[in-house]
Backbone as numpy.savetxt, mean C-alpha at the origin, in Angstrom:
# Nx Ny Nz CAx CAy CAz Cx Cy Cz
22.04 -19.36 -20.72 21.22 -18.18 -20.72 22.08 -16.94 -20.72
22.68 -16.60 -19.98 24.14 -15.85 -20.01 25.43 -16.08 -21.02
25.86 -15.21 -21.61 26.91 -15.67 -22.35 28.13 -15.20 -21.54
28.61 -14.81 -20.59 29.71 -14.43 -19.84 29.45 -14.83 -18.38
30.19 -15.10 -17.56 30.74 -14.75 -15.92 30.01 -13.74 -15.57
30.48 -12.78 -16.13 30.19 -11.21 -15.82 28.60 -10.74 -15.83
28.05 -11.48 -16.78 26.83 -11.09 -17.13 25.52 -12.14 -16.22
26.21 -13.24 -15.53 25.99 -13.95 -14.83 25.82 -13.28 -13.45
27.05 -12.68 -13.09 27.11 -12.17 -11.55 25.93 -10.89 -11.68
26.18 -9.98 -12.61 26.06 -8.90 -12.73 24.01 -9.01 -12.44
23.76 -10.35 -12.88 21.75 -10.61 -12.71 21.98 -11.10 -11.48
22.84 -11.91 -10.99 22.50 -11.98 -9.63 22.62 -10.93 -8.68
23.76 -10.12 -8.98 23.83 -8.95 -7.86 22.71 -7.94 -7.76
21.89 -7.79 -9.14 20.73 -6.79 -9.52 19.57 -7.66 -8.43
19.86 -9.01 -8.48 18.39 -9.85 -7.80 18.83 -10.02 -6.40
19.52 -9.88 -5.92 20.30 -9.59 -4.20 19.93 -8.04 -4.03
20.22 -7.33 -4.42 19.89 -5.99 -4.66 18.34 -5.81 -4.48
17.36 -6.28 -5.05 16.32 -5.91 -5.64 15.34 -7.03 -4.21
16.10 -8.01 -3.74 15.93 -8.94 -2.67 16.47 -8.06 -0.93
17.12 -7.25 -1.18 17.70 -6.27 0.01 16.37 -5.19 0.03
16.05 -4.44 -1.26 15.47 -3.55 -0.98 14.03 -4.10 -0.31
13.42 -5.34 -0.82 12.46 -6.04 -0.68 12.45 -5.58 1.21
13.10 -6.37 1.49 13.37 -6.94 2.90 13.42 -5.32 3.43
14.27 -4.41 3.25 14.86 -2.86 3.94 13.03 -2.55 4.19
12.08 -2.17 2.54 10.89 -1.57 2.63 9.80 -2.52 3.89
10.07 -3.85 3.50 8.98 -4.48 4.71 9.48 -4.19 5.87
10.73 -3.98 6.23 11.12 -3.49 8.17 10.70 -2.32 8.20
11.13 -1.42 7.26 11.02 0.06 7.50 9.03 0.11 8.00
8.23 -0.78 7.09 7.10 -0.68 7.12 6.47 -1.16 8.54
7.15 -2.35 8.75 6.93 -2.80 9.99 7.13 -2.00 10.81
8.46 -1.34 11.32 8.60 -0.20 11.85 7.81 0.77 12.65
7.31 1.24 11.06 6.18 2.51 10.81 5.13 1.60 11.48
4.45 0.64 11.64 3.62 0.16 12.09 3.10 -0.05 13.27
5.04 -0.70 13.81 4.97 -0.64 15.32 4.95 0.71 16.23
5.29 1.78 15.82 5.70 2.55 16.40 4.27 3.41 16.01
3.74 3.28 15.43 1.94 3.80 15.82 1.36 3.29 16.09
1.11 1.82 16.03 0.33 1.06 17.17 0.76 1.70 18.93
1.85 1.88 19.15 2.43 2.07 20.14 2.24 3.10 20.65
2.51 4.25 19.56 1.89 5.50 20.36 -0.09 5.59 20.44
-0.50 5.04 19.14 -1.67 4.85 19.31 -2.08 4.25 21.07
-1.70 3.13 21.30 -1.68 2.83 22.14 -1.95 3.09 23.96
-0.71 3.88 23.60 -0.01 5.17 24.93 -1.24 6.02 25.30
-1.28 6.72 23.92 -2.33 7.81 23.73 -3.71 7.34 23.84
-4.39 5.83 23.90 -5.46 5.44 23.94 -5.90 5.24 25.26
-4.74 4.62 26.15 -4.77 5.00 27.58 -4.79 5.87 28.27
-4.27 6.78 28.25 -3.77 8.11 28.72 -5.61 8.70 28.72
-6.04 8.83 27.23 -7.49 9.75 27.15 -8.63 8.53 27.84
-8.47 6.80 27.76 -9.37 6.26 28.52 -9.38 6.94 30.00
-7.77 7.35 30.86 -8.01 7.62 32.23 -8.84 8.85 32.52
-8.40 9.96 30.89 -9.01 11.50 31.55 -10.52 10.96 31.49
-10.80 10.17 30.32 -12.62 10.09 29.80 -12.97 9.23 31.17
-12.45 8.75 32.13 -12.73 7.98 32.95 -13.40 8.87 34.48
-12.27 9.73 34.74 -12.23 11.27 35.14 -13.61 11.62 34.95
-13.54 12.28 33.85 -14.87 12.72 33.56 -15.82 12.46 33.45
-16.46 11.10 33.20 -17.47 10.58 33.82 -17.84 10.28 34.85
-16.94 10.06 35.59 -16.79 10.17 37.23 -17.03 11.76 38.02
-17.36 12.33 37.28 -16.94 13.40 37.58 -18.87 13.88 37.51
-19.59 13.29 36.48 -20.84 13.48 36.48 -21.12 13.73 37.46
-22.69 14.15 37.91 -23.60 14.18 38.91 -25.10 14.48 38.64
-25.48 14.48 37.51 -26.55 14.39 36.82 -26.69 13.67 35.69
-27.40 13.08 35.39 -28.03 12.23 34.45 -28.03 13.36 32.74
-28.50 14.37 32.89 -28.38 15.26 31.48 -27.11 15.40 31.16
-25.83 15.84 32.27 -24.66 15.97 32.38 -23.78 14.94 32.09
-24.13 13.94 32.01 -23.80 12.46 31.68 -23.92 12.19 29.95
-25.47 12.78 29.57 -25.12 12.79 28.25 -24.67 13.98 27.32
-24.26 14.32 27.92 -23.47 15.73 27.53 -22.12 15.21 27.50
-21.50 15.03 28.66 -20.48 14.17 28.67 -19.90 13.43 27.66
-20.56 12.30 27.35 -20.54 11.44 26.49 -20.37 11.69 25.15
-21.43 13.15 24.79 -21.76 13.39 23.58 -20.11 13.98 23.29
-19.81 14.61 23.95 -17.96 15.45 23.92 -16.76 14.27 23.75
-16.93 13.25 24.25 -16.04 12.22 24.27 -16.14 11.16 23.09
-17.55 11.90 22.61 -17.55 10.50 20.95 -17.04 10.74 20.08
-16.97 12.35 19.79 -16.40 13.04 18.50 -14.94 12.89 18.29
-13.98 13.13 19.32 -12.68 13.07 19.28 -12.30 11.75 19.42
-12.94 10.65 19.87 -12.62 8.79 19.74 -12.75 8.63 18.63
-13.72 9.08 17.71 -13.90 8.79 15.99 -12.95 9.29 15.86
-12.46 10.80 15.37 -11.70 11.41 15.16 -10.23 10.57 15.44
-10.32 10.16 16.48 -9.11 9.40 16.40 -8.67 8.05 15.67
-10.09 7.69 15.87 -10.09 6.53 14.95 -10.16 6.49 13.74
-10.32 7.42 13.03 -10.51 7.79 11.54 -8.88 8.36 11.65
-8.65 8.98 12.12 -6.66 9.17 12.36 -5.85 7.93 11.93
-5.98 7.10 12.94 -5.57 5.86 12.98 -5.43 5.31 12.05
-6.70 5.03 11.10 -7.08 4.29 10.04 -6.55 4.63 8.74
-6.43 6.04 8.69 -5.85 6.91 7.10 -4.14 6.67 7.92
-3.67 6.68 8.73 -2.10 6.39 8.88 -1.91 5.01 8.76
-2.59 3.79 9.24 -2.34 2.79 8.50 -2.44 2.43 7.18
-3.38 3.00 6.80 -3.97 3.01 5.16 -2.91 3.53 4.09
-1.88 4.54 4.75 -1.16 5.86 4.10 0.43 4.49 4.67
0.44 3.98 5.29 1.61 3.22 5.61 1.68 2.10 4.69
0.50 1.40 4.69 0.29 -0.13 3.78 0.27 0.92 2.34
-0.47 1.62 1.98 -0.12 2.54 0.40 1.66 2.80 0.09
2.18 3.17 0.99 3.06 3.64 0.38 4.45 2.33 0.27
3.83 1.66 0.99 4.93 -0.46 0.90 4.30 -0.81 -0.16
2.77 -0.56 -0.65 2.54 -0.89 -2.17 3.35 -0.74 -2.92
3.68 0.53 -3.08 4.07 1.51 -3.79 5.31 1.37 -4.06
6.27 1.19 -3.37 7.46 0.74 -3.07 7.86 -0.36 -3.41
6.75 -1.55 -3.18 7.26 -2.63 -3.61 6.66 -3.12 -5.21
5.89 -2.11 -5.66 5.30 -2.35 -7.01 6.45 -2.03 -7.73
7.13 -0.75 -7.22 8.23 0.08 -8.30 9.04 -0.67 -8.11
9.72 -1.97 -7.39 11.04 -2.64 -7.24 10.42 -3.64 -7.93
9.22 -4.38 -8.50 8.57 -5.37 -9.06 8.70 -4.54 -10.52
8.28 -3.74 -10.50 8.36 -3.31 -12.18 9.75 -3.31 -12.58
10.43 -2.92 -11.64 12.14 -2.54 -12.29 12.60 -3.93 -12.65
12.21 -4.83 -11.86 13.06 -5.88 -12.05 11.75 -6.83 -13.44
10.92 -6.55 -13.88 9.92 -6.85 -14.74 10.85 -6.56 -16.31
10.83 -5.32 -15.68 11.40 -4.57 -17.06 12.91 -4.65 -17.27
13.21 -5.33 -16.32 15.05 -5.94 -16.63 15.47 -7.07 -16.57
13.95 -8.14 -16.39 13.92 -9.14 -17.49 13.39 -9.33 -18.58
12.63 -8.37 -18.98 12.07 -8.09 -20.44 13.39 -7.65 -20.99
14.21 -7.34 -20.56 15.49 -6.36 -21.58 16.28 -7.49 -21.84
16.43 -8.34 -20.75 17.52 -9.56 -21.09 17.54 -10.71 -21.76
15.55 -10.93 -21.57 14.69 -11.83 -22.31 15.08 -10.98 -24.12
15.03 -9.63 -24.03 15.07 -9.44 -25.73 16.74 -9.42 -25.70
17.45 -9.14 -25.28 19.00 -9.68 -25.75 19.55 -10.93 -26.39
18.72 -12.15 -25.21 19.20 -13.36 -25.48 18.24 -13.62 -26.55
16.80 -13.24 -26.99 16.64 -13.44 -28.55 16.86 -13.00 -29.52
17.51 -11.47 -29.21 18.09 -11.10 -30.56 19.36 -11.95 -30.39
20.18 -12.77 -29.59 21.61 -13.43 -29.92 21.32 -14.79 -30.54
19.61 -15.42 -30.07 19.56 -16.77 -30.54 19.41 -16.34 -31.83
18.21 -15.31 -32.32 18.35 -15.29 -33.61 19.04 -15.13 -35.02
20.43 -14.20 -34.64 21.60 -14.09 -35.00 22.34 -15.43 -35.33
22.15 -16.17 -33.86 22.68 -17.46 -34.38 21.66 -18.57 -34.72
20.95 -18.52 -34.90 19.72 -19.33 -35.83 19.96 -20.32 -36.42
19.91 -21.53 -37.04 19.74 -22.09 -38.38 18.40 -21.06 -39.56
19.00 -21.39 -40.58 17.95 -20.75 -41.46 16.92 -21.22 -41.68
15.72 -20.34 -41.73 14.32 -20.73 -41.56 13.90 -20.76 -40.37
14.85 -20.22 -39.50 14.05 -20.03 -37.87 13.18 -18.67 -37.41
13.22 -17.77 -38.64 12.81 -16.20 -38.39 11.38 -16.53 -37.96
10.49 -17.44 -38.34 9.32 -17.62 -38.04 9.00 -18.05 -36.57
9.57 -18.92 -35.58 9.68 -18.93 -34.79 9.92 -17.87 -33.87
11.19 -17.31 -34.10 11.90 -15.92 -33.09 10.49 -15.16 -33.55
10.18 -14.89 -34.43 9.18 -13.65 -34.63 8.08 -14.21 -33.69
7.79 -15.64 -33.73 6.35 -16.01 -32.89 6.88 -15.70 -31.28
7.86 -16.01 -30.98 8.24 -15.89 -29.56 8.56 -14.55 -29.05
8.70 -13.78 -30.10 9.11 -12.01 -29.64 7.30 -11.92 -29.94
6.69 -12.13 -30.48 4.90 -11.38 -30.38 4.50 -11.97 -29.26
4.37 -13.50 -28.86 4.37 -13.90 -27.82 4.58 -12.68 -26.40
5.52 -12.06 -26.30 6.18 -11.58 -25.28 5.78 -10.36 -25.55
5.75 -9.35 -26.75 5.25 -8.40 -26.51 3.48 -8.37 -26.21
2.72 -9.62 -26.62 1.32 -10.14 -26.09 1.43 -9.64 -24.78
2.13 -10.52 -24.24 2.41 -10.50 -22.61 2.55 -9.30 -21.52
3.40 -8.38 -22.75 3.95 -7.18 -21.65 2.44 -6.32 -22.15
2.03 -6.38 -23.63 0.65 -5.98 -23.50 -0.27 -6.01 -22.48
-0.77 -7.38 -22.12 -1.76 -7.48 -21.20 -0.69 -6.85 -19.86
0.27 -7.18 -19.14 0.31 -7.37 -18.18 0.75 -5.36 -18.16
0.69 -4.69 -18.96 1.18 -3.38 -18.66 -0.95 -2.54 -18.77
-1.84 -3.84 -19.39 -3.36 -3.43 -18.74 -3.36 -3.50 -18.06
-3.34 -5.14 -17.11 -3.67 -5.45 -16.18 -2.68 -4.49 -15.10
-1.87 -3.78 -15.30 -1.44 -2.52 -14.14 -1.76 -1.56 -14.19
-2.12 -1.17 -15.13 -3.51 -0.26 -15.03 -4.51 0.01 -14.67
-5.11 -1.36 -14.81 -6.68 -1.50 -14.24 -6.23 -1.32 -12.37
-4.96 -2.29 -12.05 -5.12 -2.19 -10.90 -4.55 -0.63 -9.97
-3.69 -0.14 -10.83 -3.48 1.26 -10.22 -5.36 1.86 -10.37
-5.91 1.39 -11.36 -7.42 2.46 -11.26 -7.88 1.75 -10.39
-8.28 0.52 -10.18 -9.01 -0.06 -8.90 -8.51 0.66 -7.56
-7.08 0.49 -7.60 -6.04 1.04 -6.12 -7.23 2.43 -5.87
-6.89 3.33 -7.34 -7.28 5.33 -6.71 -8.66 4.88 -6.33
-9.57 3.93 -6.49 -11.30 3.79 -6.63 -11.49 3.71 -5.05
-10.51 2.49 -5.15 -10.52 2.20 -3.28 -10.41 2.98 -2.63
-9.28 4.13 -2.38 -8.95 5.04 -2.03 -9.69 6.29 -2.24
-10.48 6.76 -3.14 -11.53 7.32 -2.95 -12.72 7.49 -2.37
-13.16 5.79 -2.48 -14.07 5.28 -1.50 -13.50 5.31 0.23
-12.65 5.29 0.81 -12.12 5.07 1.53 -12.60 6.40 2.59
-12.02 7.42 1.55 -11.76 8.70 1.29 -13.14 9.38 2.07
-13.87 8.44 1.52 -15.65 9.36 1.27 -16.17 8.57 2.35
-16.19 7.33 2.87 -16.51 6.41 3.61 -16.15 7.48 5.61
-15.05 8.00 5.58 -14.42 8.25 6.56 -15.10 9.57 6.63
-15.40 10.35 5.38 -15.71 11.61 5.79 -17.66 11.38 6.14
-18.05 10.58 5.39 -19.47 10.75 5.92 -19.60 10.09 7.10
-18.45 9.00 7.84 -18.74 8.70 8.92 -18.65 10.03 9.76
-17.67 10.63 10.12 -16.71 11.38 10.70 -18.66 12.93 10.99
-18.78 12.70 9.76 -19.70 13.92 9.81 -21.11 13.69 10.64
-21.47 12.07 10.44 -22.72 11.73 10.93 -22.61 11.53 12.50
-21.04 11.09 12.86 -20.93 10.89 14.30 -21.05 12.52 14.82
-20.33 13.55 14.08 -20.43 15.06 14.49 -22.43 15.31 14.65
-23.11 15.16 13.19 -24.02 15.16 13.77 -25.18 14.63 14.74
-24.22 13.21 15.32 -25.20 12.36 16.55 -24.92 13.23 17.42
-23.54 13.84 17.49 -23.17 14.44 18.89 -23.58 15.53 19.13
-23.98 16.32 18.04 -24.87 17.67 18.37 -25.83 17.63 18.75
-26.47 16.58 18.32 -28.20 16.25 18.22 -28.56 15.97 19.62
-27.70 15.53 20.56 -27.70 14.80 21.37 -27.44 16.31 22.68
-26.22 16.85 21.84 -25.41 18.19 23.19 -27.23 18.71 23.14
-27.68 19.00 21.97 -29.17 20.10 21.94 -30.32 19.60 22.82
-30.27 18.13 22.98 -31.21 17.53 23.89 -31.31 17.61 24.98
């Protein structure tokens, strides 16, 4: 498949390479993961003790749902926080690991057309029909498979729009339970 040493090492070091970055983006991601679960965490305790406080703190029954109504808005709020930073963490390891999948896609498509322009060069005669079926073959291939990344980058923005819209009409309807509720 290789015609040199050199050209041998040179695909493996690109696929060690391309196998490093793999591994670097999933820690870094993990990382990012642990370390907001964590503060998420911290910070989820910390406001259970004040919200704890403050219900304790009631002494009327109206005052209670008043209370309550103040403590729902900023728990969504947080939780809709939460959710777009995980969402924005797992997006961008997509992202990362799509562009190290394409690079290395497209630098075996380059090596795949080297070694057939060298078989065909060295050919027996009457093989042009073949090489030609096996180069359409492959450009078939990078056809569909450069749709099929398309469709899924448009599915990806659809999700993400929905996502988008999902969070804001929650975010708004919990604002308006909690008013509805302070007015009562």
């Amino acid at each position: 498949m290789f015609a040199t040493p050199e050209q041998f090492a040179a695909a493996n070091k690109a696929g060690i390479e391309a196998l490093l970055n793999l591994a670097n983006t999933a820690f870094a991601s993990t990382e990012r993961l642990a370390a907001l679960n964590l503060n998420t965490a911290r910070a989820a305790l910390e406001e259970s003790v004040a919200n704890t406080k403050a219900l304790m703190s009631v002494s009327a029954p109206q005052e209670l749902v008043t209370v309550q109504a103040s403590l729902a808005q900023p728990m969504l709020e947080k939780a809709v926080s939460y959710s777009r930073s995980v969402y924005e963490i797992a997006s961008e390891t997509h992202d990362e690991l799509t562009r190290v999948f394409e690079t290395q896609y497209a630098e075996a498509n380059k090596t795949l057309a080297t070694i057939l322009d060298k078989a065909a060069k060295t050919a027996p005669a009457g093989s042009d029909v073949a090489v030609a079926a096996v180069k359409s073959a492959i450009a078939a291939a990078n056809t569909a498979y450069d749709n099929m990344t398309k469709a899924a980058k448009q599915m990806a923005e659809i999700a993400e729009a929905n996502v988008n819209a999902a969070t804001s009409a929650t975010v708004k309807a919990v604002g308006t339970t909690a008013k509805g509720k302070k007015a009562a």
